[in-house]
Backbone bond lengths (Angstrom), bond angles and torsions (degrees), N, CA, C in turn:
res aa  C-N    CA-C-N  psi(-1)  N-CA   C-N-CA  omega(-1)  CA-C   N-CA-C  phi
1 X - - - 1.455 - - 1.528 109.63 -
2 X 1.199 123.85 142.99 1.390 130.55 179.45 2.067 119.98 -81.61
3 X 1.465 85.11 111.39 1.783 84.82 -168.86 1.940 100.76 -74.42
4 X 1.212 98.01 143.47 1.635 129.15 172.95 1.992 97.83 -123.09
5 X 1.114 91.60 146.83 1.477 103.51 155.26 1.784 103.66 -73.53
6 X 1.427 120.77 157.97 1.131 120.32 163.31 1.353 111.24 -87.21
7 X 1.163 119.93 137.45 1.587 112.21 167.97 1.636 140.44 -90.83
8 X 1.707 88.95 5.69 1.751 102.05 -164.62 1.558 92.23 -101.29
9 X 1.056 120.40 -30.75 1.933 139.16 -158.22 1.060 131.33 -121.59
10 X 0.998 148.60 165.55 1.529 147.47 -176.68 2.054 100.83 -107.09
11 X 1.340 90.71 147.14 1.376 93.52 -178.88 1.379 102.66 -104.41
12 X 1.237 109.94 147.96 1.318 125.40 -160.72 1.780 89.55 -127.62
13 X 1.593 114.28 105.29 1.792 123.18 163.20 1.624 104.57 -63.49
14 X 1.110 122.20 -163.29 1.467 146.88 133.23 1.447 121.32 -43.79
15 X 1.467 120.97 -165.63 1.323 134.66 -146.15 1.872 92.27 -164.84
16 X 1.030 115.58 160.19 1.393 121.40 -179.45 1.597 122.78 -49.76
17 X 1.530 117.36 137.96 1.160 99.11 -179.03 1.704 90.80 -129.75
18 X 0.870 132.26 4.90 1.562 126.27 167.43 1.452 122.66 -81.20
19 X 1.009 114.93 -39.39 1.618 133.18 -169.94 1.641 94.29 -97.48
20 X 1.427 131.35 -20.71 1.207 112.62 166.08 1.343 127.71 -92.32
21 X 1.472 117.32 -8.90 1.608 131.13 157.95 1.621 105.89 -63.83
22 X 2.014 124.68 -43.68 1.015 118.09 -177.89 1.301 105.83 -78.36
23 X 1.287 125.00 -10.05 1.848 102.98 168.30 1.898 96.80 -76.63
24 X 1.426 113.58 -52.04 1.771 110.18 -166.93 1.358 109.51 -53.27
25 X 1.614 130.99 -28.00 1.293 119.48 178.69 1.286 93.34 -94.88
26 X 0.981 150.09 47.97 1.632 131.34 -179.40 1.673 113.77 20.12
27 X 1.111 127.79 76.91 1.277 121.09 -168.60 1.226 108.38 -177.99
28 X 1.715 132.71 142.81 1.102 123.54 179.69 2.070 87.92 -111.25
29 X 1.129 127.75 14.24 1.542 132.19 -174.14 1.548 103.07 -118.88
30 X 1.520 109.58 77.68 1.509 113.83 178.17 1.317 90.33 -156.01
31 X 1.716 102.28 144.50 1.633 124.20 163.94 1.675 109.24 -96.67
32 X 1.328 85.77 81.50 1.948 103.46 -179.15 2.026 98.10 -24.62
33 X 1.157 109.95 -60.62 1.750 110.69 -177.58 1.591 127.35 -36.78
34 X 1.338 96.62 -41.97 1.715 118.40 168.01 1.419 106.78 -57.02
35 X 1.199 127.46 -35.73 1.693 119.45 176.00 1.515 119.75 -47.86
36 X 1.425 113.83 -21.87 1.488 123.01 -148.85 1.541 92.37 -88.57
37 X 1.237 117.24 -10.30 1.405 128.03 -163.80 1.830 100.84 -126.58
38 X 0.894 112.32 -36.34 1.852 108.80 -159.23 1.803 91.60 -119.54
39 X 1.146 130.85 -17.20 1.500 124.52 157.87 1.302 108.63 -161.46
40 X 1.333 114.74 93.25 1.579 132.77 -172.91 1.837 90.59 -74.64
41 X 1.145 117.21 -36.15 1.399 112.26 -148.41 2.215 95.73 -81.63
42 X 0.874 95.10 -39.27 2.006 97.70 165.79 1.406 108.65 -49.50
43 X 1.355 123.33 -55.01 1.056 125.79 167.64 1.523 141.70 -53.30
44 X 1.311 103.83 -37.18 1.773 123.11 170.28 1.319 89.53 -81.37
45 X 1.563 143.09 -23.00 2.237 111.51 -161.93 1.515 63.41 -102.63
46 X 1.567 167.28 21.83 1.302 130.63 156.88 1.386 116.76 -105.21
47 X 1.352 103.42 -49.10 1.851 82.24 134.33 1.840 146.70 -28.19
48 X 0.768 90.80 -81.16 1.627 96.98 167.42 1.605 112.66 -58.57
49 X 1.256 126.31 -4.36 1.405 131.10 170.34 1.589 89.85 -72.40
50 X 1.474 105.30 -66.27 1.653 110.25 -158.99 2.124 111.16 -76.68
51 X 1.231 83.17 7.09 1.708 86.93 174.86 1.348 106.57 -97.60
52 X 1.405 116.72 -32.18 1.581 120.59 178.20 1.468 114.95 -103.62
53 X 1.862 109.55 22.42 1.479 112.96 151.46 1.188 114.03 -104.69
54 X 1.302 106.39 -34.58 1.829 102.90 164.56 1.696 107.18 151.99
55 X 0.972 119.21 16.47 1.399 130.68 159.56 1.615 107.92 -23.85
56 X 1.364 116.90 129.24 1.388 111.70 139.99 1.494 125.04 -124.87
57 X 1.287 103.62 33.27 1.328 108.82 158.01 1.228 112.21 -173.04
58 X 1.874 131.27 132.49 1.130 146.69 -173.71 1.421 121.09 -69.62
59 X 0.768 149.88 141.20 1.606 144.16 164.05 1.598 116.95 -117.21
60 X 1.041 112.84 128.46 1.562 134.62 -151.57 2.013 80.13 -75.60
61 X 1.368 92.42 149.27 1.732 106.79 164.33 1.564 107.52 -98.07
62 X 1.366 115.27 81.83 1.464 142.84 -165.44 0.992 107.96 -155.27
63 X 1.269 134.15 53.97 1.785 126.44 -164.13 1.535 93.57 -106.56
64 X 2.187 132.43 -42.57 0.568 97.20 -172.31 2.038 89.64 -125.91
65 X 1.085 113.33 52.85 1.212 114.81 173.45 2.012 118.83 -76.75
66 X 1.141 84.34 52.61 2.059 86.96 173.97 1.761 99.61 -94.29
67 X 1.094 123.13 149.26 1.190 140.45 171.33 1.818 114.29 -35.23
68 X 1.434 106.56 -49.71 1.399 118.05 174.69 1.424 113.70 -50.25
69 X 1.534 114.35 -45.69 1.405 114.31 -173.71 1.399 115.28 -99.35
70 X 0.806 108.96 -9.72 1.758 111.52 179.33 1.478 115.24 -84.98
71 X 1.784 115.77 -27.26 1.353 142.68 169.64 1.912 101.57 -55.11
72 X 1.189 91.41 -62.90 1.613 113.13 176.64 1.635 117.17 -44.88
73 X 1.693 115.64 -29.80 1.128 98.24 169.61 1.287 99.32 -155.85
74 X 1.692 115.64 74.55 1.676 171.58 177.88 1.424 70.78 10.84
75 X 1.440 104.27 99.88 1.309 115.66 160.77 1.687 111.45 -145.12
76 X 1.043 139.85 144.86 1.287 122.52 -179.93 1.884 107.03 -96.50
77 X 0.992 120.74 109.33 1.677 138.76 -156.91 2.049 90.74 -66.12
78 X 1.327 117.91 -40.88 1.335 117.13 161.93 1.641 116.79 -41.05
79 X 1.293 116.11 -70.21 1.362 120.07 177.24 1.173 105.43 -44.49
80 X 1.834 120.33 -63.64 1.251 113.04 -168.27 1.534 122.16 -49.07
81 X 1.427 127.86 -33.78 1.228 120.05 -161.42 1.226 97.58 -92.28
82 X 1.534 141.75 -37.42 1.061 137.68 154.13 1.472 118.06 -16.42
83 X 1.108 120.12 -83.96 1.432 147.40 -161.80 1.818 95.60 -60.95
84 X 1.058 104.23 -40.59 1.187 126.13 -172.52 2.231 107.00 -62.87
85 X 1.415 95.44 -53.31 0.888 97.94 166.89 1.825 130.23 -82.59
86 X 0.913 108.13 -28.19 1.400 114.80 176.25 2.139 108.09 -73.39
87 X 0.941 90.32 -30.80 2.077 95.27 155.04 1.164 125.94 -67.61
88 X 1.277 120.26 -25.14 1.314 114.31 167.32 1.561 114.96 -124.54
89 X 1.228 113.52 23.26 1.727 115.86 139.15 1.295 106.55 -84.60
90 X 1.481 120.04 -53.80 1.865 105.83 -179.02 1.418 102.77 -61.02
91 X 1.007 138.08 26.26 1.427 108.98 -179.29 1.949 92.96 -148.02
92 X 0.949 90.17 5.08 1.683 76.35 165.13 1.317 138.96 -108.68
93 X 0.785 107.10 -3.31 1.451 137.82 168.61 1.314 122.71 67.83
94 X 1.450 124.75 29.73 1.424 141.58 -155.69 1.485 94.13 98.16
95 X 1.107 152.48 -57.62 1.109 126.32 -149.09 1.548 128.55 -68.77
96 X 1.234 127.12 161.97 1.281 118.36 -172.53 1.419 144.91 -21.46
97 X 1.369 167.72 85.20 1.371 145.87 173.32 1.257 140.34 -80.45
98 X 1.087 119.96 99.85 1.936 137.34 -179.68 1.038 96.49 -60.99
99 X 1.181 122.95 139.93 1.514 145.31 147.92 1.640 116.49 -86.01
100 X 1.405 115.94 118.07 1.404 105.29 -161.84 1.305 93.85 -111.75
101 X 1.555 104.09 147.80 1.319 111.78 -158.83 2.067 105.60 -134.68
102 X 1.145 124.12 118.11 1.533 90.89 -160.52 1.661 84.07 -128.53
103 X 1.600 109.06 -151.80 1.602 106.19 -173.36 1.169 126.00 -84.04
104 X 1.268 155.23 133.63 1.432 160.98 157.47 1.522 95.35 8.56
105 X 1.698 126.39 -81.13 1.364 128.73 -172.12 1.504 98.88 141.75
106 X 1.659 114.27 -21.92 1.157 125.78 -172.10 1.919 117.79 -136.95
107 X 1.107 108.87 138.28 1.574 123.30 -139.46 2.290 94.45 -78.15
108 X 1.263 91.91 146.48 1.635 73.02 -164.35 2.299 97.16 -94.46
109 X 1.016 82.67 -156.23 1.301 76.31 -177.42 1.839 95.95 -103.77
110 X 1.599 117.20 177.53 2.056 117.71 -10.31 1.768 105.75 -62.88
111 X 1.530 146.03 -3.06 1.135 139.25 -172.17 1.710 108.05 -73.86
112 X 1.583 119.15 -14.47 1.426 112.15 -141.13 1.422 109.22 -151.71
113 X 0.957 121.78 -160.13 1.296 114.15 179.91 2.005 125.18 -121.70
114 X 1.205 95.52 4.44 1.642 121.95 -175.76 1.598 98.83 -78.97
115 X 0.988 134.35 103.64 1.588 122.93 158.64 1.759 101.39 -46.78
116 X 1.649 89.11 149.47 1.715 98.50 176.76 1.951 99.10 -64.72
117 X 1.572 138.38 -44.23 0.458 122.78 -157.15 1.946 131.35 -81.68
118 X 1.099 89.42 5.27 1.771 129.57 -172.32 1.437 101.54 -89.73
119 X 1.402 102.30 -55.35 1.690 114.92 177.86 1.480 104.98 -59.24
120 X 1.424 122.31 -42.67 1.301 118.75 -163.84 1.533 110.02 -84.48
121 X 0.988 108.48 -4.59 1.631 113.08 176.72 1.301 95.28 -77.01
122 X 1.737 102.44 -64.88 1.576 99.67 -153.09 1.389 113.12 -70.47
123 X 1.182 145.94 7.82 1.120 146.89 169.54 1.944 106.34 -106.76
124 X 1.335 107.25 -18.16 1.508 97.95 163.93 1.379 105.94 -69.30
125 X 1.426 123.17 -55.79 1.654 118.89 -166.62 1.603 117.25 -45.05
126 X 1.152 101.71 -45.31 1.837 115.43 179.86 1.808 99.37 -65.60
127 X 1.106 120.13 -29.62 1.509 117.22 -177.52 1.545 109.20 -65.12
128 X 1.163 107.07 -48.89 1.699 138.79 -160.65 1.600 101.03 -87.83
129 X 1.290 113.98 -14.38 1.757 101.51 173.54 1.659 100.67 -106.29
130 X 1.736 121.89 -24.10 1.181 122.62 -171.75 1.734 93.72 -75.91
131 X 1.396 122.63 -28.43 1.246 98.56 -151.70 1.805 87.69 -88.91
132 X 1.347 115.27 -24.85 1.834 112.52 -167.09 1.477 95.08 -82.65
133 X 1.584 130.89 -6.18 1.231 116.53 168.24 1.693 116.53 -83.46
134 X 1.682 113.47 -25.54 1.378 129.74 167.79 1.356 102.30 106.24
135 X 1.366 137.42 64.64 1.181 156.55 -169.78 1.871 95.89 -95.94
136 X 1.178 156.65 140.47 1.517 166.31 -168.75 1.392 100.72 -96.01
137 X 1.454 131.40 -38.40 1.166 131.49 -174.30 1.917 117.01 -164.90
138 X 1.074 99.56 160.81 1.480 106.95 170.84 1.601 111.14 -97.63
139 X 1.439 114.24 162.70 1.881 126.24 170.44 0.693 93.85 -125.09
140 X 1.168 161.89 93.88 1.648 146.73 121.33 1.620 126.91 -29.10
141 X 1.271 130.67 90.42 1.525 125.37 -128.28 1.229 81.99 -130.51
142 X 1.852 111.96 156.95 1.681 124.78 130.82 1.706 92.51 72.97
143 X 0.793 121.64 18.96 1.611 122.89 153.64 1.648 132.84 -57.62
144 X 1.370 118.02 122.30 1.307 119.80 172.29 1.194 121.27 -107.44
145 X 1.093 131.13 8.58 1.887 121.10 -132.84 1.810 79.41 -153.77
146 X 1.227 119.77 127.13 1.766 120.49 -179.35 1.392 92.54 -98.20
147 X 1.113 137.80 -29.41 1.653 134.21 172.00 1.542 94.97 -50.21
148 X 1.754 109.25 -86.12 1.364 104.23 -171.33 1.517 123.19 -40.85
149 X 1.433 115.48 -39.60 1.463 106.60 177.05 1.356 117.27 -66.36
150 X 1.182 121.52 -51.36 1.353 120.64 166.65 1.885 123.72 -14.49
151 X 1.595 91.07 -67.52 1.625 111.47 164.79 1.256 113.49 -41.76
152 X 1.128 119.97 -72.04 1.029 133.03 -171.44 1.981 118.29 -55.31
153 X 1.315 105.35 -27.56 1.616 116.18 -179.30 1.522 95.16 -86.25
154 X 1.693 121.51 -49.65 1.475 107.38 159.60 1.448 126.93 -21.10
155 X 1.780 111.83 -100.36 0.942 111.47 -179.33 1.708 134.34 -45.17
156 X 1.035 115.51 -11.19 1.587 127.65 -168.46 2.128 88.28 -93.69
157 X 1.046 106.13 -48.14 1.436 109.37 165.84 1.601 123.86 -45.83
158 X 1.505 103.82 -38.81 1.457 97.76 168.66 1.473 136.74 -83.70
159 X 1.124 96.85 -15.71 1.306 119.94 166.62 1.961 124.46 -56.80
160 X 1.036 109.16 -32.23 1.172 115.76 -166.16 1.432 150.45 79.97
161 X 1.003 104.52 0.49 1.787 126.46 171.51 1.184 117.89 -84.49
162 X 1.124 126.81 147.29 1.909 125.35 174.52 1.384 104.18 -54.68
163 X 1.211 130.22 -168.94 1.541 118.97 -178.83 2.112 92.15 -175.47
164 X 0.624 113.42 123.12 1.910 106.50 152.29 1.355 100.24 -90.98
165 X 1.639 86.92 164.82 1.479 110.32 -172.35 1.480 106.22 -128.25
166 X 1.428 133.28 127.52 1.447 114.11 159.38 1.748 100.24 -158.63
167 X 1.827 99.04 149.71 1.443 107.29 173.05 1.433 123.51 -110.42
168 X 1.096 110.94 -163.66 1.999 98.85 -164.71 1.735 92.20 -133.89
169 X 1.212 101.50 111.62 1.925 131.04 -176.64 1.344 93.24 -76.14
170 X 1.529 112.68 155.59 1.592 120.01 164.27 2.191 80.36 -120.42
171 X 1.380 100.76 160.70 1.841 111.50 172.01 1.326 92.48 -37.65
172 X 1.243 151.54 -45.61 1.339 136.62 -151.97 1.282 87.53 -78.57
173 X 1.396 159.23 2.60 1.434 132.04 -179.06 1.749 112.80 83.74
174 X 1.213 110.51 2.45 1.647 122.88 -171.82 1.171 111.52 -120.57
175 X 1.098 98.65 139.89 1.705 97.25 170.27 2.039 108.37 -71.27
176 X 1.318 126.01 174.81 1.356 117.23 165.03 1.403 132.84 -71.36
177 X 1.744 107.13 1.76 1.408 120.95 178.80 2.070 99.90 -93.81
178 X 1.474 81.53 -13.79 1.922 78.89 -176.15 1.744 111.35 103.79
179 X 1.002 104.14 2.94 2.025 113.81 -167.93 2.000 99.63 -81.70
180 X 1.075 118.76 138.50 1.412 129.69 175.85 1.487 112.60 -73.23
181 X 1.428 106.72 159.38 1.330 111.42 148.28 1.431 128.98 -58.18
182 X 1.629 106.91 -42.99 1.220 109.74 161.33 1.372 119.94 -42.68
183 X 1.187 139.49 -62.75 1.706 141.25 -158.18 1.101 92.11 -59.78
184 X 1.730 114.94 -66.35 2.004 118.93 172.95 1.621 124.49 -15.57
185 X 1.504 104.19 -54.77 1.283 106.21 -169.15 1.640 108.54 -88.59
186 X 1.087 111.19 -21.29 1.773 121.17 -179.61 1.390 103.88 -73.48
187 X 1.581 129.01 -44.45 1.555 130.90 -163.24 1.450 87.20 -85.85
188 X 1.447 134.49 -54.39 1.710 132.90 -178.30 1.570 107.67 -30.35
189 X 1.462 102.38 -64.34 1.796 121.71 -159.50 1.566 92.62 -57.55
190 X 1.589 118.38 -57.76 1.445 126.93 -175.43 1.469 114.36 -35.59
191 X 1.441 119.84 -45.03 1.002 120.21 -171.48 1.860 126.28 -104.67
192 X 1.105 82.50 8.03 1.634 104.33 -178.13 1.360 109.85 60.52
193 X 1.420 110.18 72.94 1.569 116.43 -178.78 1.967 89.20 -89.85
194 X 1.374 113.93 153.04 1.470 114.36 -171.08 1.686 101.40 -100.72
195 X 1.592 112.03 5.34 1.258 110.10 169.01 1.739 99.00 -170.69
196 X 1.133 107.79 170.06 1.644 113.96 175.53 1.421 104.01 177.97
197 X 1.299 102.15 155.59 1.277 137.17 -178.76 1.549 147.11 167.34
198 X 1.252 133.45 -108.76 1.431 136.90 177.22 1.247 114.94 -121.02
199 X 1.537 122.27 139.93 1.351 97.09 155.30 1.623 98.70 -165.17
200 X 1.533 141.21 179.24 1.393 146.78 -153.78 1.720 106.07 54.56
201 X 1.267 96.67 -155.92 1.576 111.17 154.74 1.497 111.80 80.46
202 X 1.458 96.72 -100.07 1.562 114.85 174.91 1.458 112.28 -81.44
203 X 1.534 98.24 145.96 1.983 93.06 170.30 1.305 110.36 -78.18
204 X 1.219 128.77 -164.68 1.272 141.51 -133.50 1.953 98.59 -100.54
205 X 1.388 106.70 -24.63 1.482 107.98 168.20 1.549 135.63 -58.67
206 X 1.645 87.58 -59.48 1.358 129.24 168.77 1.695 101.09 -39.36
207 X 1.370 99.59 -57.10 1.246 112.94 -151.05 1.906 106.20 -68.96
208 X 1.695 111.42 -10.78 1.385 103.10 -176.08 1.552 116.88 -81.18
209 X 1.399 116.22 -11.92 1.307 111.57 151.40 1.311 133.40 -75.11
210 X 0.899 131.00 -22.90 1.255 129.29 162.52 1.182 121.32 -66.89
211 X 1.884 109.88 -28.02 1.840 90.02 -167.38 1.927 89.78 -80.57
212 X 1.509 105.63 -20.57 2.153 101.42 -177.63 1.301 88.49 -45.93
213 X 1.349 136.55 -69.14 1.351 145.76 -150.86 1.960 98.77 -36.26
214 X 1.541 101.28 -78.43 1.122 99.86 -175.03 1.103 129.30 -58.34
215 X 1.104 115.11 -39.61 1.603 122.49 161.42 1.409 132.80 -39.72
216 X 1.176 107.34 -36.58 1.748 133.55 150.35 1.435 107.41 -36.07
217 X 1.302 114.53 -57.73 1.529 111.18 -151.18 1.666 104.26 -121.80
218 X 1.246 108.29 -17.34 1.887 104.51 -178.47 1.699 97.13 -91.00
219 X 1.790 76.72 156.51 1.671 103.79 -173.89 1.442 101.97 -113.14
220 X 1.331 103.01 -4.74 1.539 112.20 178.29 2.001 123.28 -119.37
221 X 1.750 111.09 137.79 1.114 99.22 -139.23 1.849 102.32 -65.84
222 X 1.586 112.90 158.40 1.236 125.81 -159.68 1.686 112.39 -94.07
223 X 1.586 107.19 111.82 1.869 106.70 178.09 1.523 102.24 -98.09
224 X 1.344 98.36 140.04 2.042 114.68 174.28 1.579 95.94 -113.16
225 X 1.257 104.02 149.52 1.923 104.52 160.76 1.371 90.60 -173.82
226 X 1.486 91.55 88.76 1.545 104.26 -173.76 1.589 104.35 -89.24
227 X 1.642 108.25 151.35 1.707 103.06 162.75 1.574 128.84 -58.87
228 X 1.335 109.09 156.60 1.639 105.10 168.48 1.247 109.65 -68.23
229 X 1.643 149.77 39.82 1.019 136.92 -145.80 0.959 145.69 44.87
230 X 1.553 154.49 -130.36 1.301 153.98 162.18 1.348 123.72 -106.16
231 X 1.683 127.28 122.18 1.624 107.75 -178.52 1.030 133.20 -59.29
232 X 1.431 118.43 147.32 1.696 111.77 -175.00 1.468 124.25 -65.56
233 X 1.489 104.34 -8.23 1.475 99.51 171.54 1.683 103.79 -164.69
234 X 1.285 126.56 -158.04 1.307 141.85 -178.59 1.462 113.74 -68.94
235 X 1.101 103.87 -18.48 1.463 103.71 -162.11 1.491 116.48 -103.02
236 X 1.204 121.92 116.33 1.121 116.35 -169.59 1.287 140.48 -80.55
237 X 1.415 116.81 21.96 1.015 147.54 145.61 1.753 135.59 -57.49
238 X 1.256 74.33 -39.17 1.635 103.30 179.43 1.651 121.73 -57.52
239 X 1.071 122.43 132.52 1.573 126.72 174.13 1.408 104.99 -56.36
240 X 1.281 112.57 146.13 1.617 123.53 175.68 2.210 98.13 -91.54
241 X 1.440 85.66 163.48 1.386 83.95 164.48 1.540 172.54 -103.94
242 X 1.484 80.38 36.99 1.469 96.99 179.59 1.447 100.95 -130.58
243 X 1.631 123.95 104.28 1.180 133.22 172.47 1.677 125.72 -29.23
244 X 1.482 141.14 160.01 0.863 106.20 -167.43 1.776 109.83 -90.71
245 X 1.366 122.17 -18.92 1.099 124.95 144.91 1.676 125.04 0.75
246 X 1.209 86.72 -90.19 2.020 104.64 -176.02 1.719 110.76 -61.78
247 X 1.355 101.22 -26.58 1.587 109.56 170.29 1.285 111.69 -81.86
248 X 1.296 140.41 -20.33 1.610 134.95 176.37 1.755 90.79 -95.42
249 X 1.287 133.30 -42.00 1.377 113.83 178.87 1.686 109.67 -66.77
250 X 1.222 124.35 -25.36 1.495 126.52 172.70 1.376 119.02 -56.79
251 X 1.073 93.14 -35.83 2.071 124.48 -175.24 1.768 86.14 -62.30
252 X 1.426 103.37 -81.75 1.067 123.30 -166.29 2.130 112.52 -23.36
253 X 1.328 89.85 -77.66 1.635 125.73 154.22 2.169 94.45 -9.14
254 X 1.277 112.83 -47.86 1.369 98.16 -140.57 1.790 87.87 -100.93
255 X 1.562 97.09 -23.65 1.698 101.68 -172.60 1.244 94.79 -73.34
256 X 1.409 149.93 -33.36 0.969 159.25 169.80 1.296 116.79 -35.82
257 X 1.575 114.86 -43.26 0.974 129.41 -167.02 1.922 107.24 -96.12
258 X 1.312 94.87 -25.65 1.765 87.92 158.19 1.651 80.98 130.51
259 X 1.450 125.67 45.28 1.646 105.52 167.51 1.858 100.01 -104.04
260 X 0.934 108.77 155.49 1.583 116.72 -169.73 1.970 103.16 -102.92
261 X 1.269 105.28 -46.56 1.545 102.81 -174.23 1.203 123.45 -97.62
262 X 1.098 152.77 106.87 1.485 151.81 -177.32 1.318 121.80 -101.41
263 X 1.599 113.18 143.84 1.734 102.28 167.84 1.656 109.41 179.62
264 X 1.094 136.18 -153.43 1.569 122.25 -172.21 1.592 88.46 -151.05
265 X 1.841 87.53 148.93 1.860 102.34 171.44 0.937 80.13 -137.43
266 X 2.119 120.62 -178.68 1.053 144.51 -148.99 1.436 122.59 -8.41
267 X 1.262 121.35 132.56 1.458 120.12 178.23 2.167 117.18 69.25
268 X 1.267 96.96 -15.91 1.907 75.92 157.78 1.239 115.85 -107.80
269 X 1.691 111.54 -165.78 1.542 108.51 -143.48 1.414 93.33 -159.58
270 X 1.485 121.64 164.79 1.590 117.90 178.42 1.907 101.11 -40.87
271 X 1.092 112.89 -44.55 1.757 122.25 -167.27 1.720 91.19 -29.26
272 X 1.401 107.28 -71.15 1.484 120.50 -149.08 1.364 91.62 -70.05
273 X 1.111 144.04 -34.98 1.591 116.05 -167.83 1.454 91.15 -105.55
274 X 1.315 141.75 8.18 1.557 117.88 139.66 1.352 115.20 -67.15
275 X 1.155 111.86 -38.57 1.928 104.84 179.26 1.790 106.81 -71.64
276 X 1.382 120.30 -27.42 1.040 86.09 143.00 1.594 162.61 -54.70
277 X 1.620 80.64 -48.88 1.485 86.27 -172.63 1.667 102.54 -54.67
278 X 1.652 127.23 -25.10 1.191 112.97 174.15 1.337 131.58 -65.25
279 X 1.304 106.50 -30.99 1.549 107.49 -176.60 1.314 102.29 -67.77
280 X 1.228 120.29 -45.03 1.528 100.38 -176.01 2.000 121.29 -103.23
């Protein structure tokens, strides 16, 4: 089926799927991607957790499936996204499937050591198996680096699928490489991302200045998927700190303010985007 933004409603993504494999393995030392292959079935009931909180759209456990990292821990990044994707078609139940797409792991050039043209492969291949597997859209998520995103909004551009766009702010309004909101929203619009914005990083407080920021200056509609804040301790088990409560009224707070896409990274859980879906 062909994804549109809705125009009457706010879209409501998923909820974390990394930090909720490290609560199911007890472990904060897991390559969330490897599940799709060594326990597909953890992966499909967390899905279907966040489909029967109110999801309207799935996100593939592919966040860091690029060739570089999957090599790194002898995995074949093909299988993974495959497998990866076919778990969250059974488990969505018609509803949408994102292909999540996140950073290399390694900084591209002139900052890094990745030629741009290396980068642009490996993020074409993952485009080109999500789209021949039949994926509705791309995420391009958790970005620091405006080179790599750039690349990355390229090739996902040639491809032909809608795609969001979003990078990961520290309170200063910067990413940790030093890159603006400004560049974010200028390289997004350039490439006809069908949404962009913020997402990891900051919790869900933090995060309402930033989405004013963009909102200020984009012509294109605005996605948040802020963290639950920071965990209360080492253990990864442990609740993060911002209840899911104060995080769906934070949510709330920003749709208010005119953001269209909503959803949670690090530390939330089906919980928080059911209380979303209530608040609004």
């Amino acid at each position: 089926m062909t994804f549109e933004l809705p125009k009457d409603r706010v879209l409501i993504l998923d909820g974390a799927m990394g930090t909720m494999l490290q609560r199911y393995a007890n472990s904060r030392y897991i390559v969330p991607d490897s599940f799709n292959i060594l326990d597909s079935g953890a992966v499909e009931f967390i899905h279907r957790q966040y489909i029967n909180a109110g999801a309207d759209v799935i996100v593939t456990n592919t966040f860091g499936s690029n060739r570089i990292r999957m090599n790194e821990c002898n995995l074949d990044n093909i299988e993974v996204i495959k497998r990866g994707i076919e778990i969250a078609r059974r488990a969505s139940c018609g509803k949408y499937v994102a292909q999540d797409i996140g950073p290399i792991g390694k900084i591209v050039e002139p900052n890094g050591p990745i030629k741009a043209e290396v980068a642009y492969e490996l993020f074409k291949e993952q485009f080109l198996i999500g789209k021949t597997e039949g994926v509705d859209l791309f995420l391009i998520e958790t970005m620091y680096d405006i080179n790599e995103f750039e690349i990355a909004l390229y090739a996902a551009n040639e491809i032909g699928l809608p795609f969001m766009a979003s990078m990961t702010f520290e309170e200063d309004e910067c990413t940790f490489l030093g890159f603006t909101i400004e560049e974010m929203v200028e390289t997004a619009e350039k490439y006809k991302a069908i949404a962009l914005g913020a997402n990891c990083s900051t919790g869900s407080k933090d995060m309402i200045k930033i989405a004013e920021k963009i909102l200020s200056i984009s012509k294109t509609p605005v996605l948040v998927k802020p963290n639950a804040g920071l965990p209360q301790n080492i253990d990864c088990s442990s609740p993060y700190e911002i209840c899911e409560k104060s995080f769906a009224d934070d949510i709330k707070k920003m749709i208010d303010m005119g953001v269209k896409v909503v959803g949670g990274c690090c530390g939330t859980t089906p919980r928080y985007i059911e209380k979303i879906r209530k608040v609004i």
